[in-house]
C-alpha positions as CSV (number, residue, x, y, z in Angstrom):
1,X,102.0,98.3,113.7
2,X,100.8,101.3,114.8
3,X,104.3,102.1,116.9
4,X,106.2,101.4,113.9
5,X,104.2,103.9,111.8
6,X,104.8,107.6,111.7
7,X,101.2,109.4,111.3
8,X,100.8,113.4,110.2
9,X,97.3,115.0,110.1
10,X,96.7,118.4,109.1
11,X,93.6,120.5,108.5
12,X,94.3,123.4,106.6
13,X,92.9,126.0,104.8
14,X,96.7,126.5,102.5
15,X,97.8,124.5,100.1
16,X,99.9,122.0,100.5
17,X,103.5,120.9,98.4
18,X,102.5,117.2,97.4
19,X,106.4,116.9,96.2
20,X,107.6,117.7,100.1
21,X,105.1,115.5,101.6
22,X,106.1,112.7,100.0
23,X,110.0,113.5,101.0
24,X,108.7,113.8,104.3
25,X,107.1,110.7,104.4
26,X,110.0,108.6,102.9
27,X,112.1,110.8,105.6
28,X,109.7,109.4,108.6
29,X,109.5,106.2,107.2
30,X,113.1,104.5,107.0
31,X,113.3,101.5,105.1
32,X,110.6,102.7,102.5
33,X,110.2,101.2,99.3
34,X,107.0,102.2,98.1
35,X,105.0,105.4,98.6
36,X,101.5,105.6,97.1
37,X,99.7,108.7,97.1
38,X,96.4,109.8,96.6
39,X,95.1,113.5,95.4
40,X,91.0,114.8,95.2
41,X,91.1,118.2,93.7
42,X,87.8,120.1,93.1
43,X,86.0,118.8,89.8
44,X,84.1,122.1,87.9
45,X,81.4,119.5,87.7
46,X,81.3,120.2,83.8
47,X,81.7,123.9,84.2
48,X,78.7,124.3,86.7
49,X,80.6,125.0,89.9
50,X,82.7,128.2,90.5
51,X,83.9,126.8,94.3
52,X,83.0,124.0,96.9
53,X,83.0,125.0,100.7
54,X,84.3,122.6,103.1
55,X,83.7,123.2,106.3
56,X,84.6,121.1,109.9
57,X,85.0,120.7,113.6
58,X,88.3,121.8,114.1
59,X,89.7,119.2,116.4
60,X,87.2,116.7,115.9
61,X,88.1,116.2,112.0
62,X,91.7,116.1,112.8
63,X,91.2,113.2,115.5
64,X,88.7,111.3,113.6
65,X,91.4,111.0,110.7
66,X,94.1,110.3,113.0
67,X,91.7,107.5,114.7
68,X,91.2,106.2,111.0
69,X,95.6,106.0,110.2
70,X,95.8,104.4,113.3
71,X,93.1,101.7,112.2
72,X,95.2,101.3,108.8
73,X,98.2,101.3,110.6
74,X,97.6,98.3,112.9
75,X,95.6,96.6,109.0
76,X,99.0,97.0,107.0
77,X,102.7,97.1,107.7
78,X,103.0,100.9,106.5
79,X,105.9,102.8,108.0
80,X,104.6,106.5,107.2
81,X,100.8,107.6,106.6
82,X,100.2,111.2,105.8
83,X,96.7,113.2,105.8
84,X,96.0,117.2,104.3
85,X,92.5,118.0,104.3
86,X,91.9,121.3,103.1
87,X,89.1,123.6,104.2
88,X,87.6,126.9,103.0
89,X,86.1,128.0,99.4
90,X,88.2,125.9,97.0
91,X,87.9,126.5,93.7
92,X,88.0,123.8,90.3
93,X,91.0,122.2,89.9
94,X,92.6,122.9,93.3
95,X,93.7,120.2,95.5
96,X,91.3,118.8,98.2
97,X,93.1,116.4,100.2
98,X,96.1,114.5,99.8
99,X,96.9,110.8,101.2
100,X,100.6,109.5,101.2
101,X,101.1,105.8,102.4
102,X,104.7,104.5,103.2
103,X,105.6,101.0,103.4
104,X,108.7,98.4,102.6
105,X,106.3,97.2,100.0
106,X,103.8,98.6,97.4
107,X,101.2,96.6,98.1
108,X,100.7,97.2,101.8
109,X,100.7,101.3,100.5
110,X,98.1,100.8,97.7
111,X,95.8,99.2,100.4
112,X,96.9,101.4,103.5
113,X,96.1,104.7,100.9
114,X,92.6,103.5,99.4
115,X,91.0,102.2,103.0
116,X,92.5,105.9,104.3
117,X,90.7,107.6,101.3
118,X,87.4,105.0,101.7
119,X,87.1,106.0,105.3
120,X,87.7,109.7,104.9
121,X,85.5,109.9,102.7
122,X,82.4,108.5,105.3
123,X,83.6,109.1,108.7
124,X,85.5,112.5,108.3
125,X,83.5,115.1,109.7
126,X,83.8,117.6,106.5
127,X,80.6,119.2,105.0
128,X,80.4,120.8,101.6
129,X,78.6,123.6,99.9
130,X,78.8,124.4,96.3
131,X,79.4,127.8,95.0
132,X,77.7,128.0,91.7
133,X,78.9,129.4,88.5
134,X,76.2,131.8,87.6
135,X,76.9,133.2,91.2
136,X,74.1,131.7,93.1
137,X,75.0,128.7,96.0
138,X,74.0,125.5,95.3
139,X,73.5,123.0,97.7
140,X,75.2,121.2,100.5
141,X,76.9,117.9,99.2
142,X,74.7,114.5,100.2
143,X,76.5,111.0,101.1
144,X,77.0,109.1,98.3
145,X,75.5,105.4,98.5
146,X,78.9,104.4,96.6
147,X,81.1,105.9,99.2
148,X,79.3,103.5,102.0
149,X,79.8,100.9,99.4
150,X,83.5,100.9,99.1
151,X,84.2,101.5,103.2
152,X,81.6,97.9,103.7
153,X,84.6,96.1,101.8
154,X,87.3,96.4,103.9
């Protein structure tokens, strides 16, 4: 399906218009008639956190999230996948990455979006470092044992 399927990647530090993405992706798409999208922004973690870091391999996080499109792209009949990742000091409430799946049908979407978010999540090459808010920096971000969990399903 992969042929069929029209795959954007972008690391950036900007933000990104989640409104023109998703016109883009209907655009690339053609006979689209669902789009499901997905959008992490930074949590305050309960007002401790003033800013996360994200930091990456230019070049080598762009093709390892192009590798995993590809992968949903051959899994489900998709017609447009999109991927921002943002990098840089990001602070609470501002958007993290965004996921835009295109397909004929929803379901195909819902499933192309969450194995894109479930893989990004483990096999992107992104660190993070928190920024505290009394001004001191916290620590770099571990794996989560729950983020394993939910790639093993698919």
């Amino acid at each position: 399906m992969t042929d069929a399927c029209v795959i954007r990647v972008a690391v950036q530090s900007a933000a990104y218009d989640t409104a023109a993405e998703i016109d883009a992706a209907k655009a690339a798409g053609g006979n689209v008639g669902a789009v499901v999208t997905f959008s992490g922004v930074c949590r305050d973690e309960s007002g401790r956190l003033a800013a996360l870091e994200l930091e990456h391999y230019p070049g080598m996080a762009e093709g390892e999230i192009r590798r995993i499109a590809a992968q949903a792209a051959e899994r489900w009949p998709v017609t447009s996948l999109t991927v921002i990742h943002r990098h840089g000091k990001l602070r609470p409430g501002e958007e993290i990455v965004l996921v835009v799946a295109a397909s004929i049908h929803r379901q195909a979407a819902f499933e192309a979006a969450s194995f894109l978010m479930d893989f990004l999540k483990t096999s992107a090459p992104f660190w993070k470092k928190e920024h505290l808010a009394d001004g001191t920096s916290g620590a770099w971000v571990e794996a989560k044992d729950a983020d394993d969990d939910a790639a093993a399903r698919w």
